[in-house]
PyMOL Python script that loads the backbone (N, CA, C, O; Angstrom):
from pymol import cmd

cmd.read_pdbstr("""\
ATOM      1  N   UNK A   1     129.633-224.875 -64.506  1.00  0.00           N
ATOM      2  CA  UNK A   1     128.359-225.318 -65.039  1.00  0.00           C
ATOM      3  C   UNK A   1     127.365-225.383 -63.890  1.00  0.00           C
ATOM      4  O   UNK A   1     127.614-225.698 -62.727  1.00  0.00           O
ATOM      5  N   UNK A   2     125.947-224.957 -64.525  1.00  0.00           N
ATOM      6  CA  UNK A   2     125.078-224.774 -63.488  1.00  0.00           C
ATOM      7  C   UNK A   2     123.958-225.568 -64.220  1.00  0.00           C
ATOM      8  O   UNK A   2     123.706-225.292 -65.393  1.00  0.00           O
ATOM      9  N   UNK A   3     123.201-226.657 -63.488  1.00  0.00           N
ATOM     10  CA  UNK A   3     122.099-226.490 -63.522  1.00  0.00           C
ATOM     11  C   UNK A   3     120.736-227.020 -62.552  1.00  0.00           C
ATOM     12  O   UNK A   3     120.919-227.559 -61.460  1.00  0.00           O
ATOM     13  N   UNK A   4     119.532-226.811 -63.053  1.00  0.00           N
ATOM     14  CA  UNK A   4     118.152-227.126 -61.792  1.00  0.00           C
ATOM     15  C   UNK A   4     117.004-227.293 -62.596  1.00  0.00           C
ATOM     16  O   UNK A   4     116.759-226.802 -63.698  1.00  0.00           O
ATOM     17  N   UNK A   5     116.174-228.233 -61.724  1.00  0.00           N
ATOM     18  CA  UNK A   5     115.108-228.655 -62.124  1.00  0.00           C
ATOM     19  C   UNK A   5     114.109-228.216 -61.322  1.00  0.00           C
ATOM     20  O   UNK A   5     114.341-228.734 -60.230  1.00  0.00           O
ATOM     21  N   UNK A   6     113.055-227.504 -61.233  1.00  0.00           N
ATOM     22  CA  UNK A   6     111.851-226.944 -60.253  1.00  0.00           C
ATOM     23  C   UNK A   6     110.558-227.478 -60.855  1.00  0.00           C
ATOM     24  O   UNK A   6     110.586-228.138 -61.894  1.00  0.00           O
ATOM     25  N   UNK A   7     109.593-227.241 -60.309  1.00  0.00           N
ATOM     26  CA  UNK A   7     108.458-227.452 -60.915  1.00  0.00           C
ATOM     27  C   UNK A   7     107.840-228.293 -59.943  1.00  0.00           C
ATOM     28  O   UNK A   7     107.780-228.217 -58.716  1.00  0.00           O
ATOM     29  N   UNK A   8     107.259-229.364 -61.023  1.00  0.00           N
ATOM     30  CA  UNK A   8     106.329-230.808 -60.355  1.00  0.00           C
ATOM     31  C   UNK A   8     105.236-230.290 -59.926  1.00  0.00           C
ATOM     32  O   UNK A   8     105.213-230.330 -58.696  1.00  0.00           O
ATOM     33  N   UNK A   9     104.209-229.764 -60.429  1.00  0.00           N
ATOM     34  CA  UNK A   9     103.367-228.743 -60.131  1.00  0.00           C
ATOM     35  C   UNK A   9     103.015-227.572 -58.566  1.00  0.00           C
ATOM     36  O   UNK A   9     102.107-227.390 -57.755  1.00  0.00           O
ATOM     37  N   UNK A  10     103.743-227.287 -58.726  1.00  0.00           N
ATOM     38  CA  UNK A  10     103.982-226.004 -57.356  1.00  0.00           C
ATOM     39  C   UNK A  10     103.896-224.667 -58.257  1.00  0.00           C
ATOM     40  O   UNK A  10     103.714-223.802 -57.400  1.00  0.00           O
ATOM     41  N   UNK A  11     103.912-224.288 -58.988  1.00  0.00           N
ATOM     42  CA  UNK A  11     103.829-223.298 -59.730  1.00  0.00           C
ATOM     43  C   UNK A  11     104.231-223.794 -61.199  1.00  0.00           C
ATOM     44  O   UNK A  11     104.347-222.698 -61.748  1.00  0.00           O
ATOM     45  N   UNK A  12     104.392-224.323 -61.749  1.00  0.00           N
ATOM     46  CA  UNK A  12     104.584-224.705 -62.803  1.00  0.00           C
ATOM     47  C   UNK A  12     104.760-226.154 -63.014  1.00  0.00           C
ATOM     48  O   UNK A  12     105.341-226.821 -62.158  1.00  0.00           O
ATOM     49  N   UNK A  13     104.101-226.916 -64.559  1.00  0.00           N
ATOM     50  CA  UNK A  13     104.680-228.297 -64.454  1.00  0.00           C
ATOM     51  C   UNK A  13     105.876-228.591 -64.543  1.00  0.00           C
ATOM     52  O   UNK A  13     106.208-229.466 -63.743  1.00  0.00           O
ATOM     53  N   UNK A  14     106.872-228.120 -65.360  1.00  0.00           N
ATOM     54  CA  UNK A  14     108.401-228.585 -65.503  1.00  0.00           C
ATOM     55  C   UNK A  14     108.940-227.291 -65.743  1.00  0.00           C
ATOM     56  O   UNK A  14     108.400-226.568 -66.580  1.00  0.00           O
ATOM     57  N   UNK A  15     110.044-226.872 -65.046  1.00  0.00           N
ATOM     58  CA  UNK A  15     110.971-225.513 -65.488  1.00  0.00           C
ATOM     59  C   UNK A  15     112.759-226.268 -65.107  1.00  0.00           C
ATOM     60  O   UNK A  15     113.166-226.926 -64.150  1.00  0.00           O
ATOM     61  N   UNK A  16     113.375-225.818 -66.250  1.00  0.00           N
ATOM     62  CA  UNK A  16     114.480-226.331 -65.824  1.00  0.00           C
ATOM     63  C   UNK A  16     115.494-225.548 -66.867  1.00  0.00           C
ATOM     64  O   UNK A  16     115.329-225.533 -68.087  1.00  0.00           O
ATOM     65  N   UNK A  17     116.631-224.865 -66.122  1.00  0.00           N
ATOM     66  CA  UNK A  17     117.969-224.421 -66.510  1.00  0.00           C
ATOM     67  C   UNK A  17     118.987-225.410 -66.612  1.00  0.00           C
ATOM     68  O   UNK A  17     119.007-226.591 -66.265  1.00  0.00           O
ATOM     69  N   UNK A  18     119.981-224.543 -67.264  1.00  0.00           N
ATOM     70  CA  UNK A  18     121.462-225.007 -67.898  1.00  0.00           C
ATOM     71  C   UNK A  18     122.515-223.591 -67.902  1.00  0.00           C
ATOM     72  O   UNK A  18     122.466-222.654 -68.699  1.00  0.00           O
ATOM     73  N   UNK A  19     123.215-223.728 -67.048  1.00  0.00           N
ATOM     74  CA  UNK A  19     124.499-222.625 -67.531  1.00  0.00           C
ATOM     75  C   UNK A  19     125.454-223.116 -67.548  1.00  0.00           C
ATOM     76  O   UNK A  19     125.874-223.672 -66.533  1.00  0.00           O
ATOM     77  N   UNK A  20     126.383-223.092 -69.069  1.00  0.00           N
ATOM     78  CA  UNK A  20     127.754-223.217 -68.672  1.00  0.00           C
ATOM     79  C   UNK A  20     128.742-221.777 -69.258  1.00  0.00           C
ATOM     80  O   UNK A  20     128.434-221.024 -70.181  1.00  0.00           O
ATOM     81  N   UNK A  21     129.949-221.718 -68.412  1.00  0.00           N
ATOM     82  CA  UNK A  21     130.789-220.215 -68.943  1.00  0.00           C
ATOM     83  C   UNK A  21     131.516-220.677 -67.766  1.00  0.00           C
ATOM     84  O   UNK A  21     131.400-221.686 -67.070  1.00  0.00           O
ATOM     85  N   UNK A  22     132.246-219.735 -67.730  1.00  0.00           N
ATOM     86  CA  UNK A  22     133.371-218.780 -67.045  1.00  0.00           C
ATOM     87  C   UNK A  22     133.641-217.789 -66.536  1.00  0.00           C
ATOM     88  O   UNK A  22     133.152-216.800 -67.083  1.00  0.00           O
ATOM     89  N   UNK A  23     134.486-217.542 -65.322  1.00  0.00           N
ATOM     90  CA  UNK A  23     134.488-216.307 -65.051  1.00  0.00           C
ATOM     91  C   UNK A  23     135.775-215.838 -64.905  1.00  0.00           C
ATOM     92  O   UNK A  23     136.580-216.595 -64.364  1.00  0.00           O
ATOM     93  N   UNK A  24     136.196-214.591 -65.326  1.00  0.00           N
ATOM     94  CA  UNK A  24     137.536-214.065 -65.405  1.00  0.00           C
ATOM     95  C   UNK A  24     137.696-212.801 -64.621  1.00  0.00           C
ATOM     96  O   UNK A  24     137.059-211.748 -64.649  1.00  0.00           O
ATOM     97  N   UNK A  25     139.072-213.328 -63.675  1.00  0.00           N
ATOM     98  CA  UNK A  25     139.251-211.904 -62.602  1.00  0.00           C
ATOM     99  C   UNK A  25     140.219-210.852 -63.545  1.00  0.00           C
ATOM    100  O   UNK A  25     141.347-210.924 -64.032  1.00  0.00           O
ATOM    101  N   UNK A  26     139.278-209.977 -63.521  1.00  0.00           N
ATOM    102  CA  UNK A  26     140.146-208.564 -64.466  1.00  0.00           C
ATOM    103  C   UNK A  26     141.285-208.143 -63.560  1.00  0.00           C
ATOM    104  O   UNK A  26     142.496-208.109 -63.779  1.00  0.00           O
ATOM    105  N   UNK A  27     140.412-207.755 -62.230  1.00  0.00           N
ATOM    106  CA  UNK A  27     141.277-206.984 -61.215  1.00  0.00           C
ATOM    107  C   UNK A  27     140.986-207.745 -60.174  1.00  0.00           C
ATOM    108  O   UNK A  27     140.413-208.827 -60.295  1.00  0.00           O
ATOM    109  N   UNK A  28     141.347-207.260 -59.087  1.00  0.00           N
ATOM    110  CA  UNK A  28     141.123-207.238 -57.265  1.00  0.00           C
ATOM    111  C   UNK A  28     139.810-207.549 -57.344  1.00  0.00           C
ATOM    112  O   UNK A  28     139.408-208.666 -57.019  1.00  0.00           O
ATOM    113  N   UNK A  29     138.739-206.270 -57.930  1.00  0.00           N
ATOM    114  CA  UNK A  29     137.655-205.557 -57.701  1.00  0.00           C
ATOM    115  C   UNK A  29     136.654-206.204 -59.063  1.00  0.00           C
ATOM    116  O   UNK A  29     135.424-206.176 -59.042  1.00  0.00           O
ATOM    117  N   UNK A  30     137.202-206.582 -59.824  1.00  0.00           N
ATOM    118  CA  UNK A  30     136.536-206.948 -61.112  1.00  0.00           C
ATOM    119  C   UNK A  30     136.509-207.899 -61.567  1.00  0.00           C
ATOM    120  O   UNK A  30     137.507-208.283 -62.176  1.00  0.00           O
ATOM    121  N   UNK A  31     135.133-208.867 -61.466  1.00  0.00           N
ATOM    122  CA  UNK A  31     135.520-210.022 -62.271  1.00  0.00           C
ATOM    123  C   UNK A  31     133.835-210.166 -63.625  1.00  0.00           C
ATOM    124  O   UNK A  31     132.660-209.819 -63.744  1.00  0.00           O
ATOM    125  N   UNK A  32     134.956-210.940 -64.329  1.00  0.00           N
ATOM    126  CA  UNK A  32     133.729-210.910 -65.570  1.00  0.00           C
ATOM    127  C   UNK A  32     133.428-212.327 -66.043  1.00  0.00           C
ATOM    128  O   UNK A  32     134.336-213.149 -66.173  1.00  0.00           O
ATOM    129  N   UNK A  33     131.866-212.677 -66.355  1.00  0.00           N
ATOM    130  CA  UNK A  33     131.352-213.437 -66.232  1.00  0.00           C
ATOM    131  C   UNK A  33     130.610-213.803 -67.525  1.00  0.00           C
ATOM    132  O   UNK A  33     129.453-213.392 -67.616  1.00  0.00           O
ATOM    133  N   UNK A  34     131.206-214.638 -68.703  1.00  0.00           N
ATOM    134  CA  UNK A  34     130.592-214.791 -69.583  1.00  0.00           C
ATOM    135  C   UNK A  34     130.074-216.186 -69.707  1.00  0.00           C
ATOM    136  O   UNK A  34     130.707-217.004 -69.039  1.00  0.00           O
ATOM    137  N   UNK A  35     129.014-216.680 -70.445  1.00  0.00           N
ATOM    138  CA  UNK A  35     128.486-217.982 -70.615  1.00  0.00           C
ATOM    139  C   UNK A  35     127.009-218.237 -71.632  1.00  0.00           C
ATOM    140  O   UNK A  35     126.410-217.305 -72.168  1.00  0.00           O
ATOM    141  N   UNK A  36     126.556-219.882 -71.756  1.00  0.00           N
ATOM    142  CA  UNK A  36     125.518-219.443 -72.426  1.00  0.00           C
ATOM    143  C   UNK A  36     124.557-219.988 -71.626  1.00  0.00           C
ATOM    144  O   UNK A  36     125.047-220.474 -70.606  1.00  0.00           O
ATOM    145  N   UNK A  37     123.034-220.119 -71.730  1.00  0.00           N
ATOM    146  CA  UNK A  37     122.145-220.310 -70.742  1.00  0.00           C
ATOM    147  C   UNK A  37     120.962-220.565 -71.614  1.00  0.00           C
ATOM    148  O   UNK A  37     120.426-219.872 -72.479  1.00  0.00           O
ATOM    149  N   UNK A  38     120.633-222.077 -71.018  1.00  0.00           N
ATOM    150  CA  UNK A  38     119.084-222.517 -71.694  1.00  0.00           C
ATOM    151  C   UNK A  38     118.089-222.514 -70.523  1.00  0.00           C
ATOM    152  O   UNK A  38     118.492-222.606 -69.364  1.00  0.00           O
ATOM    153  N   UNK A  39     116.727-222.404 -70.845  1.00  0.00           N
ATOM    154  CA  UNK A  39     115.700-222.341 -69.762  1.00  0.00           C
ATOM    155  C   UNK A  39     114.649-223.198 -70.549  1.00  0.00           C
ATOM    156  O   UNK A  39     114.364-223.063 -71.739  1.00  0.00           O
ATOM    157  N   UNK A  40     114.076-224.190 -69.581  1.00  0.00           N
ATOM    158  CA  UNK A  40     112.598-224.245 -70.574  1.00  0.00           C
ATOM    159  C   UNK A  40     111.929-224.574 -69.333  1.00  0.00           C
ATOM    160  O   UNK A  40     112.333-224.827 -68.198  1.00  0.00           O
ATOM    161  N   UNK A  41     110.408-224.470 -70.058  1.00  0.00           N
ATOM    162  CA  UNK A  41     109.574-223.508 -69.064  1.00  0.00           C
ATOM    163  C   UNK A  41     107.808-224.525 -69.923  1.00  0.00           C
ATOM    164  O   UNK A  41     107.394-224.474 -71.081  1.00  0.00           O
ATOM    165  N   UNK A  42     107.270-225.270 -68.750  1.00  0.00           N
ATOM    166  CA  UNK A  42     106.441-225.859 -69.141  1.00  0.00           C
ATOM    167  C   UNK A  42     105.157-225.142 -68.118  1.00  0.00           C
ATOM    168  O   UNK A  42     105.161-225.042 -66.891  1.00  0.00           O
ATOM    169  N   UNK A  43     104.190-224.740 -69.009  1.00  0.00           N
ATOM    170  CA  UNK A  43     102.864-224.196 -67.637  1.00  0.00           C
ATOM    171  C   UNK A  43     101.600-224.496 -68.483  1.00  0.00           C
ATOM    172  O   UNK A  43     101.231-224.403 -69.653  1.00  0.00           O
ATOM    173  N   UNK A  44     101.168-224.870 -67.380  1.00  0.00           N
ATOM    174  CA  UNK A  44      99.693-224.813 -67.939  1.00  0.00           C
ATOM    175  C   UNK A  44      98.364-224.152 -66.328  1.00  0.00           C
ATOM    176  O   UNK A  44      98.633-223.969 -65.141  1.00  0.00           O
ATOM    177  N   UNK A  45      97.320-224.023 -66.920  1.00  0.00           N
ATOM    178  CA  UNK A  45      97.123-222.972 -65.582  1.00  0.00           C
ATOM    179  C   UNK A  45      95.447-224.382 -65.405  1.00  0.00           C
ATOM    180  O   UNK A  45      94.750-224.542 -64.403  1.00  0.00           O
ATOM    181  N   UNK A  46      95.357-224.922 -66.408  1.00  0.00           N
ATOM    182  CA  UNK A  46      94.311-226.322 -66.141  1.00  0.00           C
ATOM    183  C   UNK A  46      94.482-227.871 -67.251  1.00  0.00           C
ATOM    184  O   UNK A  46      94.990-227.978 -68.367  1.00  0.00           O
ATOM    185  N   UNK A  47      93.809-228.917 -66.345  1.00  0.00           N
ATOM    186  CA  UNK A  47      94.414-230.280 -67.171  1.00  0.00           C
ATOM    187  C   UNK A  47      93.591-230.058 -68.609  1.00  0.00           C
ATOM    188  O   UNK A  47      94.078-230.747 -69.506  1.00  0.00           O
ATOM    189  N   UNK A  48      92.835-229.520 -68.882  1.00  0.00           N
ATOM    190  CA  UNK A  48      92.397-229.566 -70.724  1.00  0.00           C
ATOM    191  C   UNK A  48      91.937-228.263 -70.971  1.00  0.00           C
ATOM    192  O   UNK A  48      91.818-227.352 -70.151  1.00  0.00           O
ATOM    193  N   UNK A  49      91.615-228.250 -72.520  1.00  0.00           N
ATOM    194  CA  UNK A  49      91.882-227.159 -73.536  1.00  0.00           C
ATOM    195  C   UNK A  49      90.365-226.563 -73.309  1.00  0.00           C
ATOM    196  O   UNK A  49      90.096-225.363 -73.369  1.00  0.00           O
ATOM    197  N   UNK A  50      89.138-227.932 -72.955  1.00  0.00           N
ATOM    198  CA  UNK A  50      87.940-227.015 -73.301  1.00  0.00           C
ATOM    199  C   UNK A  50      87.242-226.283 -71.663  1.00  0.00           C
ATOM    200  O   UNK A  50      86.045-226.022 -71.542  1.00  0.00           O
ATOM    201  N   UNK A  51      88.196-226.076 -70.633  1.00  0.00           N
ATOM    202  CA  UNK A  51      88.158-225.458 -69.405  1.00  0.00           C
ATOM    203  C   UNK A  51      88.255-223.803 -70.307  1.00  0.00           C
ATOM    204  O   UNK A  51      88.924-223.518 -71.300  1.00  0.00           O
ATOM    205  N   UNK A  52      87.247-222.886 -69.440  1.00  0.00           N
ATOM    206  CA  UNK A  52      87.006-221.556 -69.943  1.00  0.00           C
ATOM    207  C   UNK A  52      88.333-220.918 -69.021  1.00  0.00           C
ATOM    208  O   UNK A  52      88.414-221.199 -67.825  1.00  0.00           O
ATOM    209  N   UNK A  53      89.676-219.766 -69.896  1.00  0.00           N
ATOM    210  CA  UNK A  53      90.719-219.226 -69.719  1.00  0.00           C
ATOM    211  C   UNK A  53      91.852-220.125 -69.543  1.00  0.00           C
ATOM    212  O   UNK A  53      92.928-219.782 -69.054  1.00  0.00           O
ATOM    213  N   UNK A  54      91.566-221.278 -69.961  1.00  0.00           N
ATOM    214  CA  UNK A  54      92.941-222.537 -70.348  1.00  0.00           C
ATOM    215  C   UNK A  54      93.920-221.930 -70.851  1.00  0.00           C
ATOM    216  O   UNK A  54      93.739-221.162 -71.795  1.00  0.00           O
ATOM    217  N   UNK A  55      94.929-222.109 -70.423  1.00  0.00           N
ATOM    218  CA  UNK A  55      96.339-221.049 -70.752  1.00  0.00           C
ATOM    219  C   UNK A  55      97.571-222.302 -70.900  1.00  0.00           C
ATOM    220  O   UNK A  55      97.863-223.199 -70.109  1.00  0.00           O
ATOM    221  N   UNK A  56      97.985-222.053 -71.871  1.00  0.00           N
ATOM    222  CA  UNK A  56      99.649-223.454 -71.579  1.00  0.00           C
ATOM    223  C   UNK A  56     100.695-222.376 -72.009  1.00  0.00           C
ATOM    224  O   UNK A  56     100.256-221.404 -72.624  1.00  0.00           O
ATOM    225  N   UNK A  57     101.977-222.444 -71.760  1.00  0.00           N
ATOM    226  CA  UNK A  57     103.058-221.827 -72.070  1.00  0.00           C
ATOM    227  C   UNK A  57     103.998-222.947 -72.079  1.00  0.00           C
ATOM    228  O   UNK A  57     104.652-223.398 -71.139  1.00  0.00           O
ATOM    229  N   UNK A  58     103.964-223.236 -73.023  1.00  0.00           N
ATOM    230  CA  UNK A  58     105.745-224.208 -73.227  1.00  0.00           C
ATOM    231  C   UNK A  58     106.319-223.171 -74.236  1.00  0.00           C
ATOM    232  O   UNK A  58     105.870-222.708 -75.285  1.00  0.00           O
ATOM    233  N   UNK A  59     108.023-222.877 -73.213  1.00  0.00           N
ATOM    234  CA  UNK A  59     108.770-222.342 -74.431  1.00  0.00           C
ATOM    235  C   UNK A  59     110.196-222.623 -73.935  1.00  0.00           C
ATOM    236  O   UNK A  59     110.433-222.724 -72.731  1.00  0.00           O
ATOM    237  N   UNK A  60     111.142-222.747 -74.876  1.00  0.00           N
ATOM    238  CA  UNK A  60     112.781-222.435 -74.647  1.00  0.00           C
ATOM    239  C   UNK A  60     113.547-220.948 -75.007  1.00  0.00           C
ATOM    240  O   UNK A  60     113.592-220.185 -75.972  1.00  0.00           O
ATOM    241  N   UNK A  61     114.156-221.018 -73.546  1.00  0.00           N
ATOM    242  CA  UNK A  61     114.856-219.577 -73.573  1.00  0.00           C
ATOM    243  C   UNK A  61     116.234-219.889 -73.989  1.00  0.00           C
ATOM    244  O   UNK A  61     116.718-220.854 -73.397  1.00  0.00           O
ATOM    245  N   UNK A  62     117.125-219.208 -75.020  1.00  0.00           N
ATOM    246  CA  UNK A  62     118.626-219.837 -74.710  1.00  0.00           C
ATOM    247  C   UNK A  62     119.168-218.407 -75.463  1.00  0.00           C
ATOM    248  O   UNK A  62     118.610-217.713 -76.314  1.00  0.00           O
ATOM    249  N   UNK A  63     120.670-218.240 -74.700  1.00  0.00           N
ATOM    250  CA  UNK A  63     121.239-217.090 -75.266  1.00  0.00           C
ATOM    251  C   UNK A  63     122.404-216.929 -74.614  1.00  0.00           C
ATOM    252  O   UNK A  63     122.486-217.349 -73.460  1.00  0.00           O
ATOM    253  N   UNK A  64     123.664-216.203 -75.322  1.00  0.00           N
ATOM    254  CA  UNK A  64     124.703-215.601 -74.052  1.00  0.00           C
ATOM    255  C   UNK A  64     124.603-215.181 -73.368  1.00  0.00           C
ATOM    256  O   UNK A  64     123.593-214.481 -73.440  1.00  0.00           O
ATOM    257  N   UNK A  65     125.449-215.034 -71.866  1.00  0.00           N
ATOM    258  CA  UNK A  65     125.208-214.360 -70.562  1.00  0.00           C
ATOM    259  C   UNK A  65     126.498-213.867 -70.343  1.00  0.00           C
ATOM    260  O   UNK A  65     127.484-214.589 -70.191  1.00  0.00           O
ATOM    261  N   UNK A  66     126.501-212.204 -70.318  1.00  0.00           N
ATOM    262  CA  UNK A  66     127.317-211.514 -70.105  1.00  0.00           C
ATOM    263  C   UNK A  66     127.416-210.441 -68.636  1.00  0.00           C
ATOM    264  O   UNK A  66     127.002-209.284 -68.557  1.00  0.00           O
ATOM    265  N   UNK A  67     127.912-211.037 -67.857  1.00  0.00           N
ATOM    266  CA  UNK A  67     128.310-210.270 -66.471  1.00  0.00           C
ATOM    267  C   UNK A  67     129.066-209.521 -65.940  1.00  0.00           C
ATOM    268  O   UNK A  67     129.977-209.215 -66.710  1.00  0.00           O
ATOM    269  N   UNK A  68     129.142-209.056 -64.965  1.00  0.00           N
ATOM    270  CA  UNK A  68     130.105-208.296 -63.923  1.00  0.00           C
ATOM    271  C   UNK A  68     130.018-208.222 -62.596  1.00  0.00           C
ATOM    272  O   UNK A  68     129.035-207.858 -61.950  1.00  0.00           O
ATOM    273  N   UNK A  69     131.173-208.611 -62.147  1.00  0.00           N
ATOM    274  CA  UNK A  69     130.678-208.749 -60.449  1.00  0.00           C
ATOM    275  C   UNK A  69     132.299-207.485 -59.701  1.00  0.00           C
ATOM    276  O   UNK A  69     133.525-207.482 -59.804  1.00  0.00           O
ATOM    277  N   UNK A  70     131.271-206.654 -59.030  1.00  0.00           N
ATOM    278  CA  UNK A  70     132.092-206.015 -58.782  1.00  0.00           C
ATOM    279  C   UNK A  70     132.614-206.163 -57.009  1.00  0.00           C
ATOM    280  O   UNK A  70     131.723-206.439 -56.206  1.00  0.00           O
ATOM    281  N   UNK A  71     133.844-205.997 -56.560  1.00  0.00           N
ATOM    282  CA  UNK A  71     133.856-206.372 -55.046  1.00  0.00           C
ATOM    283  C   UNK A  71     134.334-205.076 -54.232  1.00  0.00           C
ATOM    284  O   UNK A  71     135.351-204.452 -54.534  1.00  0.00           O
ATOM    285  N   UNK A  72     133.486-204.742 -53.166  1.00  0.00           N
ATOM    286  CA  UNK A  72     134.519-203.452 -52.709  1.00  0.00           C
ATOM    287  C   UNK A  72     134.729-203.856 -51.057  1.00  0.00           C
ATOM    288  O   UNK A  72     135.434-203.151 -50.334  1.00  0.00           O
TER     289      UNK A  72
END
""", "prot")
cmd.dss("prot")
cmd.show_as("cartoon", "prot")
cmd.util.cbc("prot")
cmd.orient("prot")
């Protein structure tokens, strides 16, 4: 399990992940990496709505995560 909190206004007000999964060694050379993964993602580009090109983006990302890590 993975996760992080960034933000606090440096580029964004709040951004913060979640991964949890597993990873399975096929071979020597092969390992596979499945899991699921949330993101959310808070921006705004000024403090109010009636500033001219006021932009906000709040959204949640979430979905399976399917990998491969190969070693040579």
């Amino acid at each position: 399990m993975h996760a992080d909190i960034v933000g606090f206004g440096a580029v964004s007000d709040f951004t913060s992940a979640v991964f949890a999964g597993f990873e399975w060694k096929a071979t020597d050379t092969l390992d596979i990496n499945i899991g699921y993964k949330a993101m959310w993602v808070d921006y705004e580009n000024s403090s109010t709505i009636f500033q001219s090109g006021y932009f906000k983006y709040d959204t949640v990302t979430k979905g399976p995560v399917l990998g491969a890590s190969f070693k040579f």
